[in-house]
KOLPABA-80994 format. One record per residue (C-alpha): residue number from 0; x, y negated, z. Coordinates in steps of 0.001 Angstrom, whole numbers. Each point is the difference from the previous one (the first is absolute). Example, Ala and Ser with C-alpha at 12.3 -4.5 7.8 and 13.67 -1.06 7.14 Angstrom:
// KOLPABA-80994
@k->0	u->12300	v->4500	w->7800
@k->1	u->1370	v->-3440	w->-660
***
This chain:
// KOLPABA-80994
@k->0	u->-43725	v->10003	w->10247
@k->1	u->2282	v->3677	w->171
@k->2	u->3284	v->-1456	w->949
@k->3	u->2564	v->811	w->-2017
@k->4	u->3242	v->2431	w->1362
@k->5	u->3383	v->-1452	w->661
@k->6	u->3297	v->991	w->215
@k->7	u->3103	v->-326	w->-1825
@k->8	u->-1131	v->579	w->-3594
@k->9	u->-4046	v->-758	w->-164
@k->10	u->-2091	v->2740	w->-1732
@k->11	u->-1004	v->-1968	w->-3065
@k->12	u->3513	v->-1160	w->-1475
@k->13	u->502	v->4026	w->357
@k->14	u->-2477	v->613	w->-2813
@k->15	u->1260	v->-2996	w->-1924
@k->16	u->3567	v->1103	w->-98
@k->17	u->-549	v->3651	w->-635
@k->18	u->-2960	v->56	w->-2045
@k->19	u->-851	v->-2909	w->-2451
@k->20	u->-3607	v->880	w->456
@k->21	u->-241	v->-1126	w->3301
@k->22	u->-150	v->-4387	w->-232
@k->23	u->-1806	v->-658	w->2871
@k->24	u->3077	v->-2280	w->1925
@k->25	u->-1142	v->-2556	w->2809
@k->26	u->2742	v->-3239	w->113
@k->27	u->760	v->1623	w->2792
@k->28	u->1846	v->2591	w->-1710
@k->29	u->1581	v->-1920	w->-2671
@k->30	u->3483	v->-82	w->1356
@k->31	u->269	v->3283	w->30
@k->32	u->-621	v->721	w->-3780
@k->33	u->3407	v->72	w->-1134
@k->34	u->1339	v->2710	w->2398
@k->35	u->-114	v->3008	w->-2404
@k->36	u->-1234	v->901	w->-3241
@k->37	u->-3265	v->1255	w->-1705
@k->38	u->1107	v->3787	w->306
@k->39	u->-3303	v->1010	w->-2095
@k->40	u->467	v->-2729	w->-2776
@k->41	u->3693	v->854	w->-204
@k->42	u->373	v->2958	w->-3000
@k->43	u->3571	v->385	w->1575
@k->44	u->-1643	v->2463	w->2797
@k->45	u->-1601	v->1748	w->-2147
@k->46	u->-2937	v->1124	w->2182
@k->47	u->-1616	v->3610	w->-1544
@k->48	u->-3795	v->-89	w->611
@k->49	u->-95	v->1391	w->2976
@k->50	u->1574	v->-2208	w->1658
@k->51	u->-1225	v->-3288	w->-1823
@k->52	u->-3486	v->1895	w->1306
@k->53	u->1112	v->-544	w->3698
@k->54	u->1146	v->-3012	w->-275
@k->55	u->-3136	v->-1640	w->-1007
@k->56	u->-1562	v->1919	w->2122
@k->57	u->1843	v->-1263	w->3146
@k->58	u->-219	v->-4063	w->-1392
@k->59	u->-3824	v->779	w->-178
@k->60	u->226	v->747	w->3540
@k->61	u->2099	v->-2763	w->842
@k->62	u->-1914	v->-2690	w->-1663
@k->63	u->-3183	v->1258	w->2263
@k->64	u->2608	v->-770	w->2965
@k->65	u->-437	v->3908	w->816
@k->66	u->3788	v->402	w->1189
@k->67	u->-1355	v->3812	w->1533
@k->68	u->-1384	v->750	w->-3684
@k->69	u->3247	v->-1036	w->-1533
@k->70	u->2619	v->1542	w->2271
@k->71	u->-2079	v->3491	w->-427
@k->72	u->90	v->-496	w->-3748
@k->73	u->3277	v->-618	w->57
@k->74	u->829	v->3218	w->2054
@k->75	u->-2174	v->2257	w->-1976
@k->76	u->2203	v->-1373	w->-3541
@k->77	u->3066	v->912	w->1618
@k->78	u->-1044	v->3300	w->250
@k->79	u->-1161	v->235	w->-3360
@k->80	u->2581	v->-1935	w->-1923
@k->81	u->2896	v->-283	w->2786
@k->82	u->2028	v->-1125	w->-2699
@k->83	u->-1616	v->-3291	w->-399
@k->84	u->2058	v->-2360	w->1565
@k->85	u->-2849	v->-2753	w->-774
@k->86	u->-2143	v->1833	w->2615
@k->87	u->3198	v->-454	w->2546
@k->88	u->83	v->-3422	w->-781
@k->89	u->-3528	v->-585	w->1196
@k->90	u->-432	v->2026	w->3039
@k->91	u->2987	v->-1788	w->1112
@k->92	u->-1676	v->-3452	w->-677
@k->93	u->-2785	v->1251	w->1749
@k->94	u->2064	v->1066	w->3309
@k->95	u->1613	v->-2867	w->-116
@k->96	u->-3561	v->-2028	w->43
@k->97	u->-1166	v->1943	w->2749
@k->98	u->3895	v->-881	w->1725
@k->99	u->852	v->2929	w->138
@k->100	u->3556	v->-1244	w->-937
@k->101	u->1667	v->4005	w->943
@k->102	u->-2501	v->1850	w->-1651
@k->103	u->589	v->-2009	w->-3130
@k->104	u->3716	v->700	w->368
@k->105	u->-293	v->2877	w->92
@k->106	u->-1813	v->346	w->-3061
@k->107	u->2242	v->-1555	w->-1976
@k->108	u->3332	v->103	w->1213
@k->109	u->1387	v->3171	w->-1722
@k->110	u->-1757	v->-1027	w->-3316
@k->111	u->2621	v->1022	w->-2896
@k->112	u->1877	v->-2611	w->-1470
@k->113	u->-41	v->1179	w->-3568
@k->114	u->-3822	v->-167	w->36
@k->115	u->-246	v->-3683	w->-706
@k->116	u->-417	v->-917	w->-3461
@k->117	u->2157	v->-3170	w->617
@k->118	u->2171	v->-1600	w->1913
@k->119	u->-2427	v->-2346	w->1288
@k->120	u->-2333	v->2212	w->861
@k->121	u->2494	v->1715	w->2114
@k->122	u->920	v->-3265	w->1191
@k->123	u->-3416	v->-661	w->1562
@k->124	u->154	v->3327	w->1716
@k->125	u->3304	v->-1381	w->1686
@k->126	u->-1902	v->-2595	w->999
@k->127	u->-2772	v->1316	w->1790
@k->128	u->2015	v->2360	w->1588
@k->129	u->2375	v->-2713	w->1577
@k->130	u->-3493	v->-1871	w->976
@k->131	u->-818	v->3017	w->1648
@k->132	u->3505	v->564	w->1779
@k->133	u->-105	v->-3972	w->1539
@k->134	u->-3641	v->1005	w->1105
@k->135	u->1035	v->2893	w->1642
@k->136	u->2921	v->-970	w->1417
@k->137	u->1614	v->3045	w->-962
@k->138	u->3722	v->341	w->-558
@k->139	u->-48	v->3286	w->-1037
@k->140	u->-2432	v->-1031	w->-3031
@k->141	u->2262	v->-3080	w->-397
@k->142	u->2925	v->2682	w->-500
@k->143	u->-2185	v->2397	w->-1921
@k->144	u->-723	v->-3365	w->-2393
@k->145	u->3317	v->-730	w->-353
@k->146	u->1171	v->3598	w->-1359
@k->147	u->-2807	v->-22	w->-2084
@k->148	u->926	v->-3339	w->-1183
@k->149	u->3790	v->1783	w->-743
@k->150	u->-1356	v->2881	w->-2259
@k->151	u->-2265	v->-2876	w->-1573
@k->152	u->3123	v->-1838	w->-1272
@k->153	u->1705	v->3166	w->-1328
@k->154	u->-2613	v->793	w->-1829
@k->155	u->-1014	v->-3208	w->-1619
@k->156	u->3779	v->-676	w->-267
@k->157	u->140	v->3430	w->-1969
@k->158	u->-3570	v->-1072	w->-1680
@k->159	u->1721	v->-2763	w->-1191
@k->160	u->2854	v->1497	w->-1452
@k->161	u->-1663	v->2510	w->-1998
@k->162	u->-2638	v->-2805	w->-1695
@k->163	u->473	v->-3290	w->-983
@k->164	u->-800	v->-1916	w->2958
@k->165	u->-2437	v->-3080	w->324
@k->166	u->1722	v->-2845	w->2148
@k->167	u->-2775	v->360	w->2759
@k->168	u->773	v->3367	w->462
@k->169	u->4121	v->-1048	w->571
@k->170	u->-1804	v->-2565	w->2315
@k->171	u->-1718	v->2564	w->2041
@k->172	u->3222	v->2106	w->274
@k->173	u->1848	v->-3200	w->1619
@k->174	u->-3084	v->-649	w->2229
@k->175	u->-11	v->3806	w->1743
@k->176	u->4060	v->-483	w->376
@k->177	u->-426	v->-3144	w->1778
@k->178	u->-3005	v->1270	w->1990
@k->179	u->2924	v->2620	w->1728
@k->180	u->2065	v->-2190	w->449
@k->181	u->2623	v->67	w->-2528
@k->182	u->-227	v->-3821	w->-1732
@k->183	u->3094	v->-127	w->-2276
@k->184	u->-1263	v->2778	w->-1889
@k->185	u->-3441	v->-1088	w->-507
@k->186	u->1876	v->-3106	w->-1389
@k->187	u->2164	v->1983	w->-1924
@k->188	u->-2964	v->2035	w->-1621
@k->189	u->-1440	v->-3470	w->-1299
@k->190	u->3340	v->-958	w->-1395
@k->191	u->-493	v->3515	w->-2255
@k->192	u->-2751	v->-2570	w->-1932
@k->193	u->1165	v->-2030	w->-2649
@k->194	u->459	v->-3448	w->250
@k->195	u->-2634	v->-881	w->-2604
@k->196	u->-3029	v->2270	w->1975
@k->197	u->237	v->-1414	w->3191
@k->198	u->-3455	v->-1540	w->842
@k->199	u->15	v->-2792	w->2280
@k->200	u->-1193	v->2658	w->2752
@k->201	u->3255	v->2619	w->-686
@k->202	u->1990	v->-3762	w->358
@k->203	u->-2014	v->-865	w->3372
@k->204	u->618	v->3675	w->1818
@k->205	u->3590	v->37	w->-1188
@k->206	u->516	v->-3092	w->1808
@k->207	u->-1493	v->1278	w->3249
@k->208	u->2116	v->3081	w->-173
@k->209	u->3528	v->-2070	w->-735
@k->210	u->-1084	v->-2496	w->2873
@k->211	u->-997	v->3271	w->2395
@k->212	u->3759	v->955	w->-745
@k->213	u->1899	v->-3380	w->611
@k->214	u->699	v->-86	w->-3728
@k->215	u->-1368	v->-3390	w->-523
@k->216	u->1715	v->-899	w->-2939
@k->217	u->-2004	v->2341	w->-1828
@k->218	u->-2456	v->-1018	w->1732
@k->219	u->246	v->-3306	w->-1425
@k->220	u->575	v->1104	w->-3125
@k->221	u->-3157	v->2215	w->-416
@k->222	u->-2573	v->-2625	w->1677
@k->223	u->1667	v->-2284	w->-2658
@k->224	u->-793	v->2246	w->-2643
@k->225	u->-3857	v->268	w->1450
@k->226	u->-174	v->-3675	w->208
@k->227	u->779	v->-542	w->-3918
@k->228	u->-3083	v->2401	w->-657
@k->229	u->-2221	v->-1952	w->2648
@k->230	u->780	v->-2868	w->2110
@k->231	u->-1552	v->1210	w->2973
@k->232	u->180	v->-2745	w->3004
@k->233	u->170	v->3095	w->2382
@k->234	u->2846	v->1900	w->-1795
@k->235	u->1880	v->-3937	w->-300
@k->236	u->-379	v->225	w->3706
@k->237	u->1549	v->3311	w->244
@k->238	u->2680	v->-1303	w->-2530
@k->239	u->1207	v->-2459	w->2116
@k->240	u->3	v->2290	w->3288
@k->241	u->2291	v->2446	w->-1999
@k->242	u->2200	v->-2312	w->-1249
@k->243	u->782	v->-1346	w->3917
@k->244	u->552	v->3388	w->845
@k->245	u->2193	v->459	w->-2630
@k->246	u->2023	v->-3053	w->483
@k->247	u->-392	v->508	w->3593
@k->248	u->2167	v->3477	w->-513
@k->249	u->2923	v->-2140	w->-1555
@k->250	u->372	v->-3061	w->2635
@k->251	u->2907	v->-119	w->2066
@k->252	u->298	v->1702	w->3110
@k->253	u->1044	v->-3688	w->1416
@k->254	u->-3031	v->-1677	w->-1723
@k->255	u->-2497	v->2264	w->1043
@k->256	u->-1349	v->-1990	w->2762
@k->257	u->198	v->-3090	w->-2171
@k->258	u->-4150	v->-73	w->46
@k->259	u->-459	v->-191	w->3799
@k->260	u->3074	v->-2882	w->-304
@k->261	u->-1008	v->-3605	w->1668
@k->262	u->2172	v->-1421	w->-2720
@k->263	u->2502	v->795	w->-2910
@k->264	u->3389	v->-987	w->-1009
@k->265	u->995	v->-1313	w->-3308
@k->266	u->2039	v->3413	w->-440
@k->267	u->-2547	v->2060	w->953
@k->268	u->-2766	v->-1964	w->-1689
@k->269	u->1841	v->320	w->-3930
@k->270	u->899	v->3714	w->1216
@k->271	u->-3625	v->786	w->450
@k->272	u->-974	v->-1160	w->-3477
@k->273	u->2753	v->1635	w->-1448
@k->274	u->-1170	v->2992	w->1265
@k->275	u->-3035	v->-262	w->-1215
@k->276	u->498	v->-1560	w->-3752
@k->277	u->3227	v->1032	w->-458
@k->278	u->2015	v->-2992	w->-1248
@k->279	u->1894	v->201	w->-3596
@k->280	u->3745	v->-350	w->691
@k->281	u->1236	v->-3246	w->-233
@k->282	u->2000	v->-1049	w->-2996
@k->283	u->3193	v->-2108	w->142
@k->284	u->1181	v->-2815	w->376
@k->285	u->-1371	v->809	w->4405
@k->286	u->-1259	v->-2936	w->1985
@k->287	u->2744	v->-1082	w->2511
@k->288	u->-1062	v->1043	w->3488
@k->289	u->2579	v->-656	w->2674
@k->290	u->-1596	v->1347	w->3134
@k->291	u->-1008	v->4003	w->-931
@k->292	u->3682	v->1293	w->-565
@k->293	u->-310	v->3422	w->1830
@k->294	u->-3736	v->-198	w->596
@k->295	u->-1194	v->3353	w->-1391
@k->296	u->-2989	v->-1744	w->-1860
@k->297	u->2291	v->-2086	w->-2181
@k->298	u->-1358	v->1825	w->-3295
@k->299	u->-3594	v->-457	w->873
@k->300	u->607	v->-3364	w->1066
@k->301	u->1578	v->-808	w->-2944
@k->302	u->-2304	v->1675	w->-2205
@k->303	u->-2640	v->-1935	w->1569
@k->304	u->1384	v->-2974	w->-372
@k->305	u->570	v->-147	w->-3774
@k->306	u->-3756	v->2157	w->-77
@k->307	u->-1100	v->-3511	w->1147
@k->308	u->-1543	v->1395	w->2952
@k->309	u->1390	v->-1999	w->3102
@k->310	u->2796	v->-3270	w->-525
@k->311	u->3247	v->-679	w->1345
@k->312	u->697	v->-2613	w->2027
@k->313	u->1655	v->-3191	w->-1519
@k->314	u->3166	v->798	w->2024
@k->315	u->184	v->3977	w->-1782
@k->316	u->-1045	v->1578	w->3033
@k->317	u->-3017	v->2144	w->366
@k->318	u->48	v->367	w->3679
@k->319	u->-1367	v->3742	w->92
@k->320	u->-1082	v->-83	w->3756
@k->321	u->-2042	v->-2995	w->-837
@k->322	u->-3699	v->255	w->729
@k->323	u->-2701	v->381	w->-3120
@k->324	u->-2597	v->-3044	w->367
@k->325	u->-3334	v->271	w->-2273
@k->326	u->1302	v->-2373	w->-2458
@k->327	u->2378	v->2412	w->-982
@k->328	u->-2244	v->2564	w->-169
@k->329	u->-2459	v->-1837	w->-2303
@k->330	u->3454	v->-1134	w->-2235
@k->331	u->465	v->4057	w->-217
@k->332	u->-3055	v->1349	w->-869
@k->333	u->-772	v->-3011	w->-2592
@k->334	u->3850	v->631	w->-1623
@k->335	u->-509	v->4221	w->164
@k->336	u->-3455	v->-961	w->-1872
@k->337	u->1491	v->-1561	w->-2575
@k->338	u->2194	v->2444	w->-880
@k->339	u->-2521	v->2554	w->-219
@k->340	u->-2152	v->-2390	w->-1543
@k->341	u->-2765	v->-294	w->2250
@k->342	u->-2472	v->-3045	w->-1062
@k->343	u->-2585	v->-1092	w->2902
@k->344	u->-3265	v->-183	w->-1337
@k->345	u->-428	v->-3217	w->2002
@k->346	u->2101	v->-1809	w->2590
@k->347	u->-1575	v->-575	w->3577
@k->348	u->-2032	v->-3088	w->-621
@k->349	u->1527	v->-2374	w->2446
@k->350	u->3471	v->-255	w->1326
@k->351	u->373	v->182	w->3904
@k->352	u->-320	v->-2907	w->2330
@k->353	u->3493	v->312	w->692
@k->354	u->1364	v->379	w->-3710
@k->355	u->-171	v->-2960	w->-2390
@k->356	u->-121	v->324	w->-4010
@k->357	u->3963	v->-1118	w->33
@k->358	u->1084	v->2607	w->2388
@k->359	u->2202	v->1849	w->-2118
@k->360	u->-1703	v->3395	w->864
@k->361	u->-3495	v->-1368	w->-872
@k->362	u->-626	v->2597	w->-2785
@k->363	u->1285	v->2514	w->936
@k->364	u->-1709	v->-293	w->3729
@k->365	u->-3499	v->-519	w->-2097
@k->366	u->551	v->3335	w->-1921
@k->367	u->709	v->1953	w->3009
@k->368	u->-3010	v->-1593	w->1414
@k->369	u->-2102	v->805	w->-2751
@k->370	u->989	v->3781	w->-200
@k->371	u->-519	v->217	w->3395
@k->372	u->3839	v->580	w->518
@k->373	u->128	v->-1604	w->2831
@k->374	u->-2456	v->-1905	w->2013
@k->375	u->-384	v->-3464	w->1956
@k->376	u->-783	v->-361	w->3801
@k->377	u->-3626	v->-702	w->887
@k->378	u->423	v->-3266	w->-250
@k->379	u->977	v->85	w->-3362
@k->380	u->3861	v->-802	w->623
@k->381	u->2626	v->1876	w->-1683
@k->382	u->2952	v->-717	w->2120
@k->383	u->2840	v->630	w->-2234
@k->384	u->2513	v->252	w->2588
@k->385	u->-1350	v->2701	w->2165
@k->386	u->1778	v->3054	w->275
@k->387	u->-1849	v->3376	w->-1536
@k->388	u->-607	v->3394	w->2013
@k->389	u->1308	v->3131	w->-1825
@k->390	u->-4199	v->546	w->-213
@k->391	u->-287	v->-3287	w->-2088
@k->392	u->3048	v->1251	w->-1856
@k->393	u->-1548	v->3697	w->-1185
@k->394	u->-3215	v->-1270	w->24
@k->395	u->729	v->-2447	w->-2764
@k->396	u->1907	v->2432	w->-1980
@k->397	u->-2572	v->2257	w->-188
@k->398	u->-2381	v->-2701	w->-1295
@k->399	u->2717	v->-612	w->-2411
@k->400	u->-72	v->3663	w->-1078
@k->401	u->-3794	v->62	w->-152
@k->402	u->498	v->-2712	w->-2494
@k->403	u->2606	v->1892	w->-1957
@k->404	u->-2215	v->2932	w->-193
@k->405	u->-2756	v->-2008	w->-1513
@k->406	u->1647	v->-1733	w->-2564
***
């Protein structure tokens, strides 16, 4: 059995994508199919006869696995018809088949950009030729691509202002931008699309671009937006990354080692949630709280306080430098819960060994439990007077926030 030729684009998905004729495709091949376009079956080249002629011509060759026949085919077209960019496309194909990665640059490299009957074809010549530029090595191709890659946006920028413009082609206009390395106007070149025409996929690169720039709040926002269309598990993922690093921008310079904390105090602990869900102000008549005069939390303390988040004691002291146990943290993600209206689907089936049905935390212990808020020790023991890590701490709030997200 002839073996069939390798390299980086077999022979027979050549035929396939440039002449619909041509259907003989091994599995082998079949990732490849989506690279470029049918360049025959596409009226937007317009082929005249002589060319179409040649083309054939060369798949025939091809599909006999005559590379030699094809490449001289190829040649001989050029001559006849060197305005038949088709032909360029193939001997190219076929260079790049035999690996001949710098002939094939060659070849195409100073191809005319206003030759391309569409953007996207023009986009898949950007992309071989950066396929050929990693293969090569080459900087000075990796330059030449990226001046090329300047004029392209000029003139699909000015090809967009002259003709109403479809949203893929504003889409391809942020893509080149961000490709040289200038990400905050690619995003700004999607904002140009109305609200009501971006696609989940517009939604989905926007986000990338804001996160690319640190702006993670629109970040958030546009991953939101993506998520109403389709509640990918991947993008709720990505959600939930962006909105740490955009809370993560905001947190105190004295709290920012908070995670890598063996323990937190009460201050710090109602701080940390204010930060993140941003407590309502507290109404009058204020709790009396004799011992956080002059403590520079006193608002958030307070705010927490009447929030329901964390108690007094019975003496009106709060004792700020106090340390937070993981009762109070079950007490504080149960309360927060409520307020945002959070319903388990189920509490954890079983209390602890070490918590009995009167403890007066036994709900609210059994609904962290069951949302996986917080877990037991491997022996199944809750110990509600252990101190929490910072880790336990932002861990649990961003199960919390999963939650919120969710519902």
């Amino acid at each position: 059995m002839k073996k069939r030729p390798t390299g980086i684009i077999p022979a027979m998905i050549i035929m396939t994508i440039l002449f619909p004729g041509c259907r003989h495709i091994s599995n082998r091949t079949e990732p490849h199919r989506n690279q470029f376009r049918h360049i025959c079956s596409d009226p937007s080249w317009d082929l005249q006869s002589l060319c179409r002629g040649y083309v054939l011509e060369v798949c025939q060759f091809i599909d006999r696995q005559d590379l030699t026949g094809a490449e001289d085919v190829a040649r001989q077209g050029l001559m006849d018809a060197p305005e038949c960019h088709a032909l360029r496309w193939l001997g190219a194909l076929i260079l790049m088949e035999r690996n001949e990665i710098a002939n094939a640059a060659i070849s195409l490299r100073d191809l005319p950009i206003d030759i391309f009957p569409s953007p996207a074809h023009l986009d898949r010549y950007f992309e071989i030729i950066r396929h050929l530029a990693n293969s090569l090595e080459s900087a000075a191709m990796s330059y030449r691509l990226e001046d090329r890659l300047e004029t392209a946006i000029q003139y699909l920028h000015l090809r967009n202002q002259l003709t109403p413009h479809p949203v893929k082609s504003v889409i391809l206009e942020a893509k080149w931008t961000d490709e040289i390395g200038r990400p905050a106007e690619a995003a700004r070149i999607l904002q140009t699309i109305p609200e009501n025409e971006r696609t989940f996929e517009v939604l989905i690169r926007m986000g990338y671009l804001y996160m690319r720039i640190t702006d993670y709040t629109s970040a958030e926002s546009s991953f939101q937006a993506a998520l109403n269309l389709n509640r990918d598990p991947e993008i709720e993922r990505v959600l939930r990354s962006v909105r740490e690093a955009r809370l993560a921008q905001t947190l105190p310079p004295d709290l920012k080692s908070a995670r890598s904390d063996p323990w937190i105090s009460r201050e710090d602990f109602v701080r940390l949630f204010d930060w993140r869900y941003n407590f309502p102000e507290a109404p009058a008549p204020l709790p009396v709280i004799i011992d956080i005069t002059g403590c520079p939390s006193r608002d958030v303390i307070i705010r927490a306080v009447v929030y329901g988040l964390i108690d007094v004691r019975r003496d009106h002291r709060f004792r700020p430098k106090t340390k937070v146990r993981r009762i109070d943290l079950a007490l504080a993600c149960y309360r927060l819960g409520e307020r945002m209206n959070l319903h388990a689907p189920y509490l954890y089936p079983r209390l602890p060994a070490d918590i009995s049905d009167s403890h007066y935390a036994a709900v609210p212990i059994r609904w962290c439990l069951g949302l996986d808020l917080i877990s037991t020790d491997p022996d199944g023991a809750f110990r509600p007077g252990e101190l929490i890590t910072g880790e336990e701490l932002f861990d649990s709030m961003e199960r919390l926030d999963a939650l919120i997200t969710i519902w």
